[in-house]
Residue, then its C-alpha position, 0 to 999 in steps of 0.5 A: x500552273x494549277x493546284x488542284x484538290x481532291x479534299x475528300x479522300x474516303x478509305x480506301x479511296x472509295x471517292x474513285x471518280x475524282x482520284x481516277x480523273x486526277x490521275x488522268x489529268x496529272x498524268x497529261x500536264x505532268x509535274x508543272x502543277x499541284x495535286x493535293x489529295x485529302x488524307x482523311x475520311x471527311x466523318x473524320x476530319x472534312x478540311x471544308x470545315x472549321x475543324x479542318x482549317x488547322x489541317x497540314x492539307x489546308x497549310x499545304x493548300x494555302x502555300x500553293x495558293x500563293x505560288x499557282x494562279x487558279x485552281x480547282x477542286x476535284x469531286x465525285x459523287x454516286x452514280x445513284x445521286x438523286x440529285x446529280x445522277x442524270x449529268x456526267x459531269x456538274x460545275x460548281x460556282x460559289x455565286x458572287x465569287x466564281x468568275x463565271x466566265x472561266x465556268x462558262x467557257x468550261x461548260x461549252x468544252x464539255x458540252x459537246x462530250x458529256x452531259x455537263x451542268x452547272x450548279x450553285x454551290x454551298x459556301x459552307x461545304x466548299x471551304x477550299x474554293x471559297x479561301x482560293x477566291x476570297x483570300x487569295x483572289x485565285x480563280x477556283x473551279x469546281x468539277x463534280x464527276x460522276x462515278x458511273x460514268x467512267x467510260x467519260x473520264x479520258x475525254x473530260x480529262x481531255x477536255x480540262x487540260x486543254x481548257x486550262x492550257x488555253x484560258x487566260x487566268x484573269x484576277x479580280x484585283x490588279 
């Protein structure tokens, strides 16, 4: 079973790209797993802060956490993203933290149907995966989409549901 986050909610829903693959992806596992979508405008409250560590989000984060044995956040960014705007799809790793080995074997089911890379991720705006790694020894994977590429999204749904079904989830301690 899997928590998956989609932390930053913008009014109305406007982090489109995110919410629209969860929704695929929670609609193929079905209610074994769970989903947690921020409620809150990240100007507001960004629960990948100090301020939002008190959030009901991240005490409803923390309790899954205990229950569920890997998780993954849920992004988006703009099609016209300087930075991003040539991948359909970036996997985030905390360096030092991410079992890149669960990252890479990510990259290779997505490799085949979409324009994939992986990126070194900031700790300070990561928050949820750095707690699900470091505090709770849960694996976190992170995956940006890109919103103009929705057309891509049924595959990358695809792809990460049976990439999920068939990874060994492997714990740093025992």
């Amino acid at each position: 079973m899997v928590v998956f986050t989609i932390p930053h909610a913008k009014p109305p829903n406007e982090e489109i790209g995110a919410i629209e693959l969860g929704q695929m992806i929670k609609d193929a596992v079905g209610d074994n797993h769970v989903f947690l979508h921020g409620e809150d405008h990240k100007e507001i409250v960004n629960v990948e802060t100090v301020m939002g560590k008190d959030t009901e989000y991240v005490h409803d984060f923390y309790m899954a956490l205990k229950q569920h044995p890997i998780h993954v956040d849920l992004r988006s960014y703009d099609a016209e993203d300087e930075v991003l705007s040539a991948l359909d799809v970036a996997l985030a790793y905390l360096p030092g933290l991410t079992n890149m080995g669960m990252v890479d074997a990510l990259f290779n089911s997505l490799n085949d149907i979409c324009e994939v890379e992986k990126i070194e991720a900031e700790y300070s705006t990561h928050r949820l995966s750095v707690a699900s790694e470091a505090l709770f020894d849960t694996p976190s994977i992170i995956i940006y989409v890109n919103e103009g590429a929705v057309d891509l999204y049924s595959a990358v749904s695809e792809a990460v549901v049976l990439y999920l079904a068939e990874r060994p989830v492997v714990q740093k301690i025992e």
